[in-house]
C-alpha positions as CSV (number, residue, x, y, z in Angstrom):
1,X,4.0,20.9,-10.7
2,X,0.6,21.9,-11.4
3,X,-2.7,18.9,-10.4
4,X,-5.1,18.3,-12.9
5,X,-8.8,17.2,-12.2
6,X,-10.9,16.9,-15.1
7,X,-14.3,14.9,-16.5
8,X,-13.5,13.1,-20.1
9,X,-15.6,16.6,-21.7
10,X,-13.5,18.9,-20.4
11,X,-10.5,17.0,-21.8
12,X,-8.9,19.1,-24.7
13,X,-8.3,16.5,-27.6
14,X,-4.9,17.8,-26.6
15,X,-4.8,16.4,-23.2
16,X,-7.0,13.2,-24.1
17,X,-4.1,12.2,-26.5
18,X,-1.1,12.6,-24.2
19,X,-3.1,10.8,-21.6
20,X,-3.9,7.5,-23.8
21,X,-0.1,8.0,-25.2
22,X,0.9,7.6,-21.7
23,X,-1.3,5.1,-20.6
24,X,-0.6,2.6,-23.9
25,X,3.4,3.3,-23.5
26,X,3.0,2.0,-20.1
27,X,0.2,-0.7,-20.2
28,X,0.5,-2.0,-23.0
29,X,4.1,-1.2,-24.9
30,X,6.6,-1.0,-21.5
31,X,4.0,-4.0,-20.1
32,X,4.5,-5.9,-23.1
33,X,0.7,-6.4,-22.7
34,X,-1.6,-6.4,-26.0
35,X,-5.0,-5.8,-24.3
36,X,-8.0,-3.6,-24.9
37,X,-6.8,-0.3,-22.8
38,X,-9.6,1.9,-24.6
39,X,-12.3,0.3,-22.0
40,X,-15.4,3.2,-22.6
41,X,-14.9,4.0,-19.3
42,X,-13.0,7.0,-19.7
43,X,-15.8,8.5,-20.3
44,X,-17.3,8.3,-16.8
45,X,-14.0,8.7,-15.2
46,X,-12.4,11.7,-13.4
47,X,-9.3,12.5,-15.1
48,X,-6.1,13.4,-12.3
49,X,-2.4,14.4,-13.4
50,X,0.4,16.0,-12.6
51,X,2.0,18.2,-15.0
52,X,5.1,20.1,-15.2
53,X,7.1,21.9,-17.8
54,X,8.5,18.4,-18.8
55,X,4.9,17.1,-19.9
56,X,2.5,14.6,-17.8
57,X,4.3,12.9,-14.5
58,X,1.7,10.9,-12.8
59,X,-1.9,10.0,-14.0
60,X,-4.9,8.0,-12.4
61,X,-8.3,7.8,-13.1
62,X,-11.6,7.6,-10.7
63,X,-14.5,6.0,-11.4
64,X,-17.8,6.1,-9.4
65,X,-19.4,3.1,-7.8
66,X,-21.1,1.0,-9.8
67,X,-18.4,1.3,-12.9
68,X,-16.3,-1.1,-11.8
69,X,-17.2,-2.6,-8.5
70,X,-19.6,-1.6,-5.6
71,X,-17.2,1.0,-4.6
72,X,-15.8,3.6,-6.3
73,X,-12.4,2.9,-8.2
74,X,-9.1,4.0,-8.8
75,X,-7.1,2.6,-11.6
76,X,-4.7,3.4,-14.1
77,X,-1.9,4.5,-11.3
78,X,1.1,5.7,-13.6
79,X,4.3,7.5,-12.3
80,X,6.4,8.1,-15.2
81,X,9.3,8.5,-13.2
82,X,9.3,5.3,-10.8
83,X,10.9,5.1,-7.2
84,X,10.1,8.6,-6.6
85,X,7.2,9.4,-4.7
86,X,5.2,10.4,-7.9
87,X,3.0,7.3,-8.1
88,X,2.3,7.1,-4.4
89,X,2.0,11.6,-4.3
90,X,-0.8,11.4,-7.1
91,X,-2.7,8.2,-5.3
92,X,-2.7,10.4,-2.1
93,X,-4.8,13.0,-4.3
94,X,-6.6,10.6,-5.9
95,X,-8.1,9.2,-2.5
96,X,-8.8,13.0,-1.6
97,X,-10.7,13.5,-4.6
98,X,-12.7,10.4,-4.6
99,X,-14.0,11.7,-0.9
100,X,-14.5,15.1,-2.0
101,X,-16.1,14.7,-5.7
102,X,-17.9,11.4,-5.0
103,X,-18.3,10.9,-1.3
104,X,-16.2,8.0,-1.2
105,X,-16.6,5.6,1.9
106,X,-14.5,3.2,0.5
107,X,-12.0,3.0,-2.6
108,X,-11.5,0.0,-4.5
109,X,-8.2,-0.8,-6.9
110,X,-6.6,-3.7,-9.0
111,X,-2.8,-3.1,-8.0
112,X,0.0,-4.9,-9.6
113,X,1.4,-7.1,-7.3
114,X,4.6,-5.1,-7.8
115,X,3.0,-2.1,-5.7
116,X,1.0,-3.7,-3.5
117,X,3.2,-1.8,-0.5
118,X,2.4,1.4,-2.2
119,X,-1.4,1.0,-1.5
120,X,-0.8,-0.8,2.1
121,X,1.3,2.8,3.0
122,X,-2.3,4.8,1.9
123,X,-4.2,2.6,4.4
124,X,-5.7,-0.3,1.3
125,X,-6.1,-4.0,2.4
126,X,-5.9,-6.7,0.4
127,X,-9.1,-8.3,0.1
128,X,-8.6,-11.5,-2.7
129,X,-5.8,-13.6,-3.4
130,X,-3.2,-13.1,-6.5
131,X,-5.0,-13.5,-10.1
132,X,-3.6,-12.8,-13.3
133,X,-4.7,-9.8,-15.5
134,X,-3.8,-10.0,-18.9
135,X,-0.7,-12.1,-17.7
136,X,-0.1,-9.4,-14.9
137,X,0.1,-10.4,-11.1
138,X,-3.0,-8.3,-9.1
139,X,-4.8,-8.2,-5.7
140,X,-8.3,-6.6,-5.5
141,X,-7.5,-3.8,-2.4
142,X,-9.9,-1.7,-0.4
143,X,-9.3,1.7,1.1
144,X,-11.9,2.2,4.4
145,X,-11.9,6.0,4.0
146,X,-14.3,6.2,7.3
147,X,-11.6,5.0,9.7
């Protein structure tokens, strides 16, 4: 299984289209959730995947502070295999990456209500109360990376 870190130019229009391909099958086909998942932030995002001789297993994406909140942000947490350690596996290098590439102090993510525990295992707190995204149960979570 091979990790993947890589800014939207150094995407191959290749690797840009499997991405999205995932990302819409999930968030918006398997979700049953028309919304606008080509946000132009991509652009500004660090691009993190697993791959394997299968295709793409897990996928997130890191944004600095200031995209999204104060903070800088993880989103778009996909395992394509679920229940197996993949989603929670590629959030662990996702949190190491956001230290190392951006000097994260603090992480910020939108989790689905659904894995909420996920997140509480990586050390995140929930911060808000339940709101609904795009019809989708969420808690706003923050990850103290100095403690």
């Amino acid at each position: 299984m091979d990790l993947h870190v890589k800014q939207f130019s150094e995407l191959t229009t290749e690797e840009l289209y499997r991405l999205l391909r995932l990302r819409v099958s999930v968030f918006v086909v398997e979700q049953n959730c028309p919304y606008m998942e080509l946000d132009y932030r991509d652009q500004d995002a660090l691009h993190v995947w697993f791959e394997d001789q299968d295709g793409i297993r897990a996928y997130l994406r890191i944004l600095d502070a200031g995209a999204v909140s104060e903070y800088v942000t993880i989103g778009r947490v996909i395992a394509v295999k679920r229940r197996y350690g993949m989603g929670s596996r590629i959030l662990s290098e996702g949190i190491r990456i956001a230290k190392e590439a951006l000097g994260a102090e603090k992480i910020y993510v939108e989790a689905q209500v659904y894995a909420k525990g996920m997140y509480e295992k990586q050390g995140f707190r929930q911060i808000s109360e339940e709101f609904l995204e795009d019809g989708i149960p969420h808690v706003k979570m923050l990850l103290d990376c100095t403690l």
